[in-house]
LOLUMVO-896909 format. One record per residue: residue in one letter; x, y negated, z negated of N, C-alpha, C in turn. Coordinates in steps of 0.05 Angstrom, whole numbers, always signed. Example, Ala and Ser with C-alpha at 12.3 -4.5 7.8 and 13.67 -1.06 7.14 Angstrom:
% LOLUMVO-896909
   resn      n_X      n_Y      n_Z     ca_X     ca_Y     ca_Z      c_X      c_Y      c_Z
      A     +264     +114     -156     +246      +90     -156     +264      +66     -156
      S     +257      +45     -142     +273      +21     -143     +258       -1     -157
***
This chain:
% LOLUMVO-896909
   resn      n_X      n_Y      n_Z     ca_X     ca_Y     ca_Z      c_X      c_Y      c_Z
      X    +1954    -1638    -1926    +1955    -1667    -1928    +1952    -1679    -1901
      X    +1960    -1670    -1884    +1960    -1675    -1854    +1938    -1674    -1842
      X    +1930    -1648    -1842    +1903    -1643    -1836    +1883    -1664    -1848
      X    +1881    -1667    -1877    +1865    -1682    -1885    +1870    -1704    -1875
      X    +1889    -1722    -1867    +1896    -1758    -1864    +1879    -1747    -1829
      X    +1890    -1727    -1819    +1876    -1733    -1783    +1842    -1726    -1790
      X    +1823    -1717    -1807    +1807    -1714    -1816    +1790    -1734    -1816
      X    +1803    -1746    -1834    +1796    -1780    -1843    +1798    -1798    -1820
      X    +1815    -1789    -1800    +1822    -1811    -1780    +1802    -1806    -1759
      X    +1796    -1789    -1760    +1778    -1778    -1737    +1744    -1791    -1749
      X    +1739    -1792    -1764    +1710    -1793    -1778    +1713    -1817    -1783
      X    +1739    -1838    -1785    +1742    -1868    -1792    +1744    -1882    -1761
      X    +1763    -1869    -1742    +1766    -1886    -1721    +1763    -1859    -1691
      X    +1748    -1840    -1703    +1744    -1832    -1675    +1768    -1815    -1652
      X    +1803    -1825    -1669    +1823    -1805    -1666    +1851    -1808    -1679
      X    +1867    -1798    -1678    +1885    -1799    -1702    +1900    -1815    -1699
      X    +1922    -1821    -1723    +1935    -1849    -1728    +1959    -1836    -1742
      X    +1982    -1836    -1726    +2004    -1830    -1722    +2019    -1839    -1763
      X    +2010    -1865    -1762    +2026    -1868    -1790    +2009    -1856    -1805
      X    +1976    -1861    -1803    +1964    -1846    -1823    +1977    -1815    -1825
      X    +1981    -1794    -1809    +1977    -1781    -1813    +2019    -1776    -1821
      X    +2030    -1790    -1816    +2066    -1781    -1841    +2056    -1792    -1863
      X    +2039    -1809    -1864    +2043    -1822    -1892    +2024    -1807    -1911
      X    +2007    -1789    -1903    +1990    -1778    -1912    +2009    -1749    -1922
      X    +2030    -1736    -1904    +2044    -1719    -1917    +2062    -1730    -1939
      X    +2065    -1739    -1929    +2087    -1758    -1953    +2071    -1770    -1976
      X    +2053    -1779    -1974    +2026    -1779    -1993    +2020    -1753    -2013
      X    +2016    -1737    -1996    +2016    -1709    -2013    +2026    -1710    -2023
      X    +2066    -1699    -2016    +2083    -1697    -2040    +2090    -1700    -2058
      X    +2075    -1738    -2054    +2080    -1745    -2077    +2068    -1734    -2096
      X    +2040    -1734    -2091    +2016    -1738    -2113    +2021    -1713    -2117
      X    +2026    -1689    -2106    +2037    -1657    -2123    +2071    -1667    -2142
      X    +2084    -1677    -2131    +2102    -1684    -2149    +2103    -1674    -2188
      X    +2086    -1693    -2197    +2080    -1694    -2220    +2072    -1667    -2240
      X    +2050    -1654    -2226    +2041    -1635    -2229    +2043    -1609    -2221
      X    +2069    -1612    -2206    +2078    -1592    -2184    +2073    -1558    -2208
      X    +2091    -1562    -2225    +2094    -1545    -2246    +2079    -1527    -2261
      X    +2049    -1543    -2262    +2030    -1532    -2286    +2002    -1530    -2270
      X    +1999    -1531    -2240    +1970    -1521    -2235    +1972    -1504    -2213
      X    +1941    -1489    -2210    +1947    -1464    -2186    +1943    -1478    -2151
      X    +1960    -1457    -2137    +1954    -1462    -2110    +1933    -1477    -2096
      X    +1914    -1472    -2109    +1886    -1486    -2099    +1887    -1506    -2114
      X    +1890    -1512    -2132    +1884    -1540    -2143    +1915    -1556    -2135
      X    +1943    -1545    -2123    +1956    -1563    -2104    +1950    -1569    -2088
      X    +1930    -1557    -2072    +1922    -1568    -2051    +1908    -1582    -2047
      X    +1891    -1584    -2062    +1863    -1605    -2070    +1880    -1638    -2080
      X    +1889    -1626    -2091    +1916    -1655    -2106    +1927    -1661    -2082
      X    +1938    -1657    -2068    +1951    -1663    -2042    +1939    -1677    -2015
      X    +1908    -1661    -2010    +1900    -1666    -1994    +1870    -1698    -2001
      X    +1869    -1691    -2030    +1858    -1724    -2038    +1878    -1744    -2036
      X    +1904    -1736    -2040    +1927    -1763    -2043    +1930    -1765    -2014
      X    +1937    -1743    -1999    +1949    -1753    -1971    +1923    -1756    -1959
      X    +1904    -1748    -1957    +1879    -1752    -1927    +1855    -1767    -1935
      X    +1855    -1772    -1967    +1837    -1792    -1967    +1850    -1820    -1985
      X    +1861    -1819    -2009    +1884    -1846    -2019    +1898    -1863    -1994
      X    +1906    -1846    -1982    +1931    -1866    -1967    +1922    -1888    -1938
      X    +1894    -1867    -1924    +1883    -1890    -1904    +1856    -1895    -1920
      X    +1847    -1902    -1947    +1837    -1915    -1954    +1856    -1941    -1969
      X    +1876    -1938    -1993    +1889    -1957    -1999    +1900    -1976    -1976
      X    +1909    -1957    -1952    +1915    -1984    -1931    +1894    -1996    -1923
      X    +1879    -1988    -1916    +1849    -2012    -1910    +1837    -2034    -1932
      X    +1842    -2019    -1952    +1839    -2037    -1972    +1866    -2065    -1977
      X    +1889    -2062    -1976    +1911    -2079    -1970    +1907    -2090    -1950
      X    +1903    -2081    -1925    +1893    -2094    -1900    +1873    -2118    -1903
      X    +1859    -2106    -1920    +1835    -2130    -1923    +1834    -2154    -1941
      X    +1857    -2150    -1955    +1859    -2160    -1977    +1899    -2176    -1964
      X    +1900    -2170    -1933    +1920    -2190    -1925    +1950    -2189    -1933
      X    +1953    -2159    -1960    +1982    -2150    -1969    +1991    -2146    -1945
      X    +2011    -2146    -1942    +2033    -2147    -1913    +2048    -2110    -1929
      X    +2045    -2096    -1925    +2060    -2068    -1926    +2061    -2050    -1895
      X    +2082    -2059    -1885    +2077    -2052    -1859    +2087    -2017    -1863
      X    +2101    -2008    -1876    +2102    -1976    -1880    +2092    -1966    -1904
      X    +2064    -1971    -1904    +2052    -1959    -1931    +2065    -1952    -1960
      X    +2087    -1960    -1960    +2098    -1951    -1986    +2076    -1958    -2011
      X    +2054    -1975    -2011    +2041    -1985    -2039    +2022    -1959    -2039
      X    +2009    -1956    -2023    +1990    -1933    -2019    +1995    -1900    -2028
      X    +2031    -1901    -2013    +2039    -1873    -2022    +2046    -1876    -2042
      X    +2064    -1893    -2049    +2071    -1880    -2078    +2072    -1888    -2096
      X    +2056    -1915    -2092    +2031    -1920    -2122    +2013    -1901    -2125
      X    +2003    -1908    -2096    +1971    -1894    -2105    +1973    -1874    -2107
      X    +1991    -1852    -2089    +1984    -1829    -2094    +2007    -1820    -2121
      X    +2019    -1832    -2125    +2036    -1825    -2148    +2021    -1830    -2172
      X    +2003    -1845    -2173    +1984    -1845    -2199    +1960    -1835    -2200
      X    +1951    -1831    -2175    +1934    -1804    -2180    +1952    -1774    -2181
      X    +1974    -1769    -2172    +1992    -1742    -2184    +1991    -1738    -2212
      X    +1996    -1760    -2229    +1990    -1763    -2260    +1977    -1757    -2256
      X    +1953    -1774    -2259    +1923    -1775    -2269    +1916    -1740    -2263
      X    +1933    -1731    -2242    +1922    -1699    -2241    +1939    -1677    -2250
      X    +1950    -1688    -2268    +1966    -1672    -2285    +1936    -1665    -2314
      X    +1934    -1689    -2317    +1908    -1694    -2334    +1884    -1672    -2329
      X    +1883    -1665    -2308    +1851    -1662    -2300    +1854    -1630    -2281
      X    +1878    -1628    -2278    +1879    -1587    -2269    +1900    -1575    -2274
      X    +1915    -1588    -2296    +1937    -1573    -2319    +1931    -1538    -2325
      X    +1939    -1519    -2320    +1930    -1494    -2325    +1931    -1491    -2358
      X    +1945    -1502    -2365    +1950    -1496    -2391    +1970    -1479    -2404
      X    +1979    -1480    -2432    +1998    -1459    -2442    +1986    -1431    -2443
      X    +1959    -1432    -2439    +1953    -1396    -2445    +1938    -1385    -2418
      X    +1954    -1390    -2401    +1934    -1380    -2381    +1956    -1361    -2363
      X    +1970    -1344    -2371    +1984    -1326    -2356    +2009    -1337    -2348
      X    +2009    -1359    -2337    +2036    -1376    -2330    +2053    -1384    -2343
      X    +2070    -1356    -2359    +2083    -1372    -2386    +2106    -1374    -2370
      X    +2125    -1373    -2351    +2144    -1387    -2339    +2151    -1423    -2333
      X    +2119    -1428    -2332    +2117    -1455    -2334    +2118    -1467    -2356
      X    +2117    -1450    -2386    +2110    -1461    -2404    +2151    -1457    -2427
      X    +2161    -1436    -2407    +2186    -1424    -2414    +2199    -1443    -2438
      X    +2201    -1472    -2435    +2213    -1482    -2452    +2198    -1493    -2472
      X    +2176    -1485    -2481    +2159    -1492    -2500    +2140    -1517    -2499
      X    +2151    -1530    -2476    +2141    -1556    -2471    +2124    -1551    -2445
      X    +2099    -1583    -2449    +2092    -1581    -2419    +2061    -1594    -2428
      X    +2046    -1597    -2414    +2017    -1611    -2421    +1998    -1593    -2426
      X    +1974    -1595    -2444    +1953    -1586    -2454    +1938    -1578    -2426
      X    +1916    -1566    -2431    +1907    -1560    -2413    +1888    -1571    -2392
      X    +1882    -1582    -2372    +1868    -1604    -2357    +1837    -1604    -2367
      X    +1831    -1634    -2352    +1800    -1629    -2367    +1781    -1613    -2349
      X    +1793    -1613    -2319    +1781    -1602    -2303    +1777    -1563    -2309
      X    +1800    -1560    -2325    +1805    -1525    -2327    +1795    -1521    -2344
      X    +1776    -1534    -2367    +1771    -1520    -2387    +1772    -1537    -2419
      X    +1794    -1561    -2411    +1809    -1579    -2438    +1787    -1592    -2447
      X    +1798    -1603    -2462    +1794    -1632    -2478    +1803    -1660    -2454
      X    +1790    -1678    -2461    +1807    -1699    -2445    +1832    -1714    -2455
      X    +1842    -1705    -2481    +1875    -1710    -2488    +1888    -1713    -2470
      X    +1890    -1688    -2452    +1919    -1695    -2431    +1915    -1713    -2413
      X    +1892    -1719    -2412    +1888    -1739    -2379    +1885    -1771    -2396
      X    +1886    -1768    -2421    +1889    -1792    -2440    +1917    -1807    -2435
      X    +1940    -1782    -2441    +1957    -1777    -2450    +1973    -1794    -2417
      X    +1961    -1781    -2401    +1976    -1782    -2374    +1963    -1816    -2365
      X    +1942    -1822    -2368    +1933    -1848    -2362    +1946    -1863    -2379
      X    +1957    -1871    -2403    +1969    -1889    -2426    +1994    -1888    -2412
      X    +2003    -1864    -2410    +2033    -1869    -2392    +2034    -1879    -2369
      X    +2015    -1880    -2353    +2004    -1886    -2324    +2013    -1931    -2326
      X    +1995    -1932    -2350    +1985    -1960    -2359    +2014    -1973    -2362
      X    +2026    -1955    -2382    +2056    -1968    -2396    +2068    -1969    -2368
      X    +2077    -1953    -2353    +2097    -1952    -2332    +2092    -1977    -2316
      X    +2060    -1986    -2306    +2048    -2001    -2287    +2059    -2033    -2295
      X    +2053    -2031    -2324    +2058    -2057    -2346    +2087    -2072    -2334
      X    +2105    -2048    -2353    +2132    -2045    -2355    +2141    -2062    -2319
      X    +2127    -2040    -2292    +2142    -2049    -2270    +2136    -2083    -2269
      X    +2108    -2089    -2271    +2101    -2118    -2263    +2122    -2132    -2281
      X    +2121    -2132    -2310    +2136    -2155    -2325    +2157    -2153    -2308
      X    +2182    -2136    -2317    +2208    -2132    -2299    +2207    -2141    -2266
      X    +2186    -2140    -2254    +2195    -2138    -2226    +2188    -2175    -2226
      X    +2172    -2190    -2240    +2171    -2215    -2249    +2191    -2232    -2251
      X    +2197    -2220    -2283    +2220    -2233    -2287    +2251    -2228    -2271
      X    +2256    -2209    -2247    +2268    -2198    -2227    +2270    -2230    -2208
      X    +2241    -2229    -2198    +2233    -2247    -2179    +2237    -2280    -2184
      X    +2236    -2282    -2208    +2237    -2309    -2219    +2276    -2310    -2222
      X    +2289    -2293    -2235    +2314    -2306    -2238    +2322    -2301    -2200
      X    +2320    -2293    -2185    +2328    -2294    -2157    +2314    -2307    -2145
      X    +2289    -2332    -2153    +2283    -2353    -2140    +2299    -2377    -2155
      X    +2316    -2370    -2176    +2324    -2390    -2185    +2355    -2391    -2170
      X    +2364    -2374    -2167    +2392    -2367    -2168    +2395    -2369    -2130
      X    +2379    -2367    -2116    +2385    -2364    -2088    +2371    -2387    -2081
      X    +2390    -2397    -2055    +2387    -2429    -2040    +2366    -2429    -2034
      X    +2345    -2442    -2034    +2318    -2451    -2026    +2303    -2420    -2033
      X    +2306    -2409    -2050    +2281    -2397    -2062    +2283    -2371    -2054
      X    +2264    -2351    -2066    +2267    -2331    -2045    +2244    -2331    -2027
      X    +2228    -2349    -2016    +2213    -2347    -1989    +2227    -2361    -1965
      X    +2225    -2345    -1948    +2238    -2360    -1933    +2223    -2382    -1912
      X    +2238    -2400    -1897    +2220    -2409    -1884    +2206    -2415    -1852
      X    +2181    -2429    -1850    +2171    -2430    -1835    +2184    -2419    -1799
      X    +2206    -2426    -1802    +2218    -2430    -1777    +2229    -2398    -1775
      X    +2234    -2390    -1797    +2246    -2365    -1803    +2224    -2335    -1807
      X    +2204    -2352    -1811    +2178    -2333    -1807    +2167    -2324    -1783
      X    +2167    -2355    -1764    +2163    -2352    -1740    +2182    -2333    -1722
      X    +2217    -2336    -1717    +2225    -2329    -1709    +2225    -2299    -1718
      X    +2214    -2293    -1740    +2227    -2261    -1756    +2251    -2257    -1763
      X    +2245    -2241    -1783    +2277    -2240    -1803    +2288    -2218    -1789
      X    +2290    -2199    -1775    +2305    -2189    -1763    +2323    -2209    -1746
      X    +2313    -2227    -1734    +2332    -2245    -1718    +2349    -2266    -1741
      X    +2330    -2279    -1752    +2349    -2293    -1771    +2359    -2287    -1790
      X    +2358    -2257    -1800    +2384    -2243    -1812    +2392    -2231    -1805
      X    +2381    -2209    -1787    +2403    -2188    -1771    +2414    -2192    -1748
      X    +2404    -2227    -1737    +2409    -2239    -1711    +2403    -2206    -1690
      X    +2388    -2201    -1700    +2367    -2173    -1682    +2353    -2194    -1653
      X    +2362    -2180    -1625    +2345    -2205    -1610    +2320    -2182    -1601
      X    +2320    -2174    -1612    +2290    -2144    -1590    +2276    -2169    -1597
      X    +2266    -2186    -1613    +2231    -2187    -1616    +2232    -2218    -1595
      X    +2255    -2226    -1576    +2255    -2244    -1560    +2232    -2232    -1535
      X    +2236    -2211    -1540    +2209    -2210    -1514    +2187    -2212    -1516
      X    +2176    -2209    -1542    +2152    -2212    -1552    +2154    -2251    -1567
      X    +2164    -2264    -1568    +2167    -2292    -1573    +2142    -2306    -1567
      X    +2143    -2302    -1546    +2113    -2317    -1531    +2089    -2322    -1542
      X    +2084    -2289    -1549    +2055    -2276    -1570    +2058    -2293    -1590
      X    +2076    -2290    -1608    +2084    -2298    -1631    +2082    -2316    -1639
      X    +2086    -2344    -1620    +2085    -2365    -1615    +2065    -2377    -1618
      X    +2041    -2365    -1598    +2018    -2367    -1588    +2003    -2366    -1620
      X    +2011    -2345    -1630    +1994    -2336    -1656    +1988    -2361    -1677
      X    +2016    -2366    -1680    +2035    -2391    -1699    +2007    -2405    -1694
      X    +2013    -2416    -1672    +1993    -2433    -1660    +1960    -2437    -1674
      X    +1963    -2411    -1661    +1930    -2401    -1670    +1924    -2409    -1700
      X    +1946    -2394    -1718    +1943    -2400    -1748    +1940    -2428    -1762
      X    +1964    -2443    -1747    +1965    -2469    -1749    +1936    -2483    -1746
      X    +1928    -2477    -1723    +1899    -2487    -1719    +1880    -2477    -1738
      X    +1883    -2456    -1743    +1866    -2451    -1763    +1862    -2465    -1795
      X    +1893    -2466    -1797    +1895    -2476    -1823    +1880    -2511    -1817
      X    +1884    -2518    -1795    +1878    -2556    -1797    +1849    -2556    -1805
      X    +1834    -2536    -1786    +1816    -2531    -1788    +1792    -2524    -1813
      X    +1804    -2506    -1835    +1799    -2495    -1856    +1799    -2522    -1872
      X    +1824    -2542    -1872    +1829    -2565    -1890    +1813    -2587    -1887
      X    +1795    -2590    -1861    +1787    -2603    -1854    +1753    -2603    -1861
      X    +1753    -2574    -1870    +1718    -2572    -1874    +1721    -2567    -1908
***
């Protein structure tokens, strides 16, 4: 997984990238997670090293560009690579008859991948569950968001003044980012201008 994220980093920016490359292990794990159980060595690794060295500094570029604020990749790892771990439960499942009946010990466990030989049932099977779970978080995390904008003093965004200064200071009265103030400032600035600017044309 490692290898692959400095891989990627090297052929994307020429040398490696310190978060790419934890978040890319941690990327892995995930995406083996799922499927830890039912496929061979080689196809963990393949699962691992698509989730951690190529999912995780592509999904962040893509967020990046698209202006999501995830400053520790959490959407990348363990969305993305957690739903491609499914999705590869689907697609290099060994199957119940392939020698590995320890994996299959309790009678349970997924059909065989489409990649090994299957039908595409299991990778059906694993994407519908993929869909429900995705469904399930948005409604809930919605209606989450809505009763705690109702229920907390001025909403839950906070504001302008509180953006600028950073919430480490105005909640954890944290003073580190007083040295950097200046920049910050400057930026505000910049944005500000930007925004008059944008309104204006």
């Amino acid at each position: 997984c490692a290898i692959g994220s400095i891989i990627v980093c090297f052929v994307r920016y020429a040398k490696p990238n310190l978060a790419f490359i934890i978040n890319g292990i941690v990327g892995g794990l995930v995406s083996i997670t799922a499927p830890c159980a039912y496929v061979s060595l080689l196809d963990a690794a393949v699962i691992g090293a698509v989730g951690g060295g190529i999912l995780v500094p592509l999904l962040t570029e893509l967020l990046d560009s698209w202006e999501i604020d995830d400053p520790v990749g959490a959407i990348p790892v363990h969305f993305g690579c957690g739903l491609w771990g499914t999705l590869a439960v689907g697609l290099f499942s060994i199957g119940p008859n392939s020698g590995f009946d320890w994996a299959y010990a309790s009678g349970d466990g997924p059909a065989q991948g489409f990649l090994r030989g299957g039908n595409p049932s299991q990778l059906i099977v694993q994407g519908l569950g993929a869909y429900t779970v995705i469904i399930f978080i948005l409604l809930s995390s919605r209606a989450i968001l809505y009763l705690l904008n109702l229920v907390m003093p001025g909403g839950i965004r906070v504001s302008k003044q509180e953006e600028r200064e950073g919430l480490d200071k105005s909640t954890f009265e944290d003073k580190v980012q007083d040295v950097y103030q200046d920049q910050i400032d400057r930026l505000w600035e910049k944005l500000e201008d930007l925004e008059r600017i944008s309104k204006n044309n």
